[in-house]
PABA-346998 format. One record per residue (C-alpha): residue in three letters; x, z, y. Coordinates in steps of 0.05 Angstrom, whole numbers, padded with zeros to 5 digits, always signed. Example, Ala and Ser with C-alpha at 12.3 -4.5 7.8 and 13.67 -1.06 7.14 Angstrom:
BEGIN
ala+00246+00156-00090
ser+00273+00143-00021
END
This chain:
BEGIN
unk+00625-00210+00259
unk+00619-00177+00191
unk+00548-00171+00156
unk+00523-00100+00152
unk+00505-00076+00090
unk+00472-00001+00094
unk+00497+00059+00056
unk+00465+00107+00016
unk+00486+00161+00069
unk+00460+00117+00129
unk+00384+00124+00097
unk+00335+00158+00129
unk+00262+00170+00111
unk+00206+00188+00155
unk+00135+00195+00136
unk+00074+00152+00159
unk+00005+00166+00167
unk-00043+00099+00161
unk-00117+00115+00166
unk-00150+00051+00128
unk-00220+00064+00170
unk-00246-00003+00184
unk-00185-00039+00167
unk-00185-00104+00128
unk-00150-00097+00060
unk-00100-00150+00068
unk-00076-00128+00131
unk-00073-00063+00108
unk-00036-00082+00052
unk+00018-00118+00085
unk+00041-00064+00135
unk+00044-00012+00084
unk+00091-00052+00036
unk+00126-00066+00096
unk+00143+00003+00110
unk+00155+00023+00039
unk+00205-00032+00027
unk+00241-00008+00101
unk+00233-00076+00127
unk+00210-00059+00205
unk+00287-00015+00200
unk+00342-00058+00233
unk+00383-00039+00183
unk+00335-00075+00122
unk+00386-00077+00055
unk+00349-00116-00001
unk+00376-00081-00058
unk+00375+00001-00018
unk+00312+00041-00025
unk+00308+00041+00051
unk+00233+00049+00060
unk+00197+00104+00085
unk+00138+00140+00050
unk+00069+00126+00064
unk+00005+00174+00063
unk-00062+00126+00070
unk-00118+00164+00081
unk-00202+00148+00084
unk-00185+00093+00032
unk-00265+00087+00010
unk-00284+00067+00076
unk-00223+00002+00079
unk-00258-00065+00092
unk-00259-00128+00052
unk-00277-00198+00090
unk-00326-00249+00068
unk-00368-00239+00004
unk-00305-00199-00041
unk-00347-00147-00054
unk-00382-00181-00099
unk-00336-00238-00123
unk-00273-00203-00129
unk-00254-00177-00196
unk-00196-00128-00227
unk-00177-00160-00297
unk-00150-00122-00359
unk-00130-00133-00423
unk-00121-00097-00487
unk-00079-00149-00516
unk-00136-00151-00577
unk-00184-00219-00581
unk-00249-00207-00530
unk-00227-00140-00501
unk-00216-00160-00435
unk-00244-00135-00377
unk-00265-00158-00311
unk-00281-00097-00265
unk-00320-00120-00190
unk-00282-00084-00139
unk-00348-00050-00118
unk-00346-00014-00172
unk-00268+00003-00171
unk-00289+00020-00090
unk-00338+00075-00117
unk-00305+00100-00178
unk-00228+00102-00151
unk-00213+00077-00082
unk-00144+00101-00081
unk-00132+00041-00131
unk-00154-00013-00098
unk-00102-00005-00048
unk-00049+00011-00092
unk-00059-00048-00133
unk-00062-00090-00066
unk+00005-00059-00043
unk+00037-00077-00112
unk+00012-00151-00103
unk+00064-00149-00032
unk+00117-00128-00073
unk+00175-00160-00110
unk+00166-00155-00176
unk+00225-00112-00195
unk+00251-00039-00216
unk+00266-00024-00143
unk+00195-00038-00114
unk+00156-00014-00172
unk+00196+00055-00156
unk+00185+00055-00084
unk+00109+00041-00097
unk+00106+00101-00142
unk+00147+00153-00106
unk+00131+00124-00036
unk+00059+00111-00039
unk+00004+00169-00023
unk-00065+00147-00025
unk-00130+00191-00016
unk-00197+00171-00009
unk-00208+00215+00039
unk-00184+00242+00108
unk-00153+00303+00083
unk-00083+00302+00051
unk-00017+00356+00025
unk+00028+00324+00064
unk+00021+00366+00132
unk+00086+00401+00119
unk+00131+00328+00125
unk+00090+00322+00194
unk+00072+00238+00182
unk+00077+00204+00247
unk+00006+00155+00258
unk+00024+00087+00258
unk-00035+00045+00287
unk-00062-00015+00247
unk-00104-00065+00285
unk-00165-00082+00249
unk-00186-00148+00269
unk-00247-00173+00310
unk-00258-00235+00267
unk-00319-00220+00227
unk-00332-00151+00243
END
């Protein structure tokens, strides 16, 4: 049995529609950089772009667990002495939802030139339940939020 090995001309590329209402972050996280990176396809190829994109919409309203809203921080640098800074995710919640999840995504991926492409083509975040994309005609896909500390 040889191993298959998918073509550039076997791709396909469907559209997604994940509506992050209630839905931890994590969780959320995980399924989206699965279906960016193609890996729920059978035919999964590391090194293809074989993912599909992704439109997540009502981002402000996504759900962190325990006490992360207050504890969890976003750090920066400038790269000069004492100008770093440490932004609560409350705050990045209020200001710019869309990048909390984006930066959540990112943390799934491998840290290469193939996922930081699929995250930036790929990736469609809106805070929140309206979206452009009703011309590709996203399927829903369904994520589970889970009844441990709701």
């Amino acid at each position: 049995m040889r191993t298959y090995s998918q073509r550039p001309s076997d791709i396909s590329h469907d559209w997604y529609l994940v509506d992050a209402s209630n839905v931890p972050l994590g969780r959320l996280a995980t399924t989206v950089a699965q279906l960016i990176r193609g890996k729920h396809k059978p035919t999964f190829t590391p090194h293809m772009d074989g993912g599909d994109f992704v439109v997540v919409i009502n981002a402000e309203k996504v759900r962190l667990s325990g006490r992360k809203m207050d504890q969890k921080t976003y750090f920066s640098h400038s790269g000069y002495m004492g100008h770093e800074k440490h932004i609560p995710v409350r705050t990045m919640l209020a200001k710019h939802p869309d990048r909390v999840i984006e930066k959540a995504v990112f943390g799934m991926l491998p840290k290469t030139t193939l996922a930081r492409q699929k995250l930036r083509g790929k990736l469609k975040v809106y805070a929140g339940g309206e979206h452009p994309h009703q011309a590709q005609r996203p399927k829903p896909f369904p994520i589970q939020a889970s009844k441990v500390g709701v």
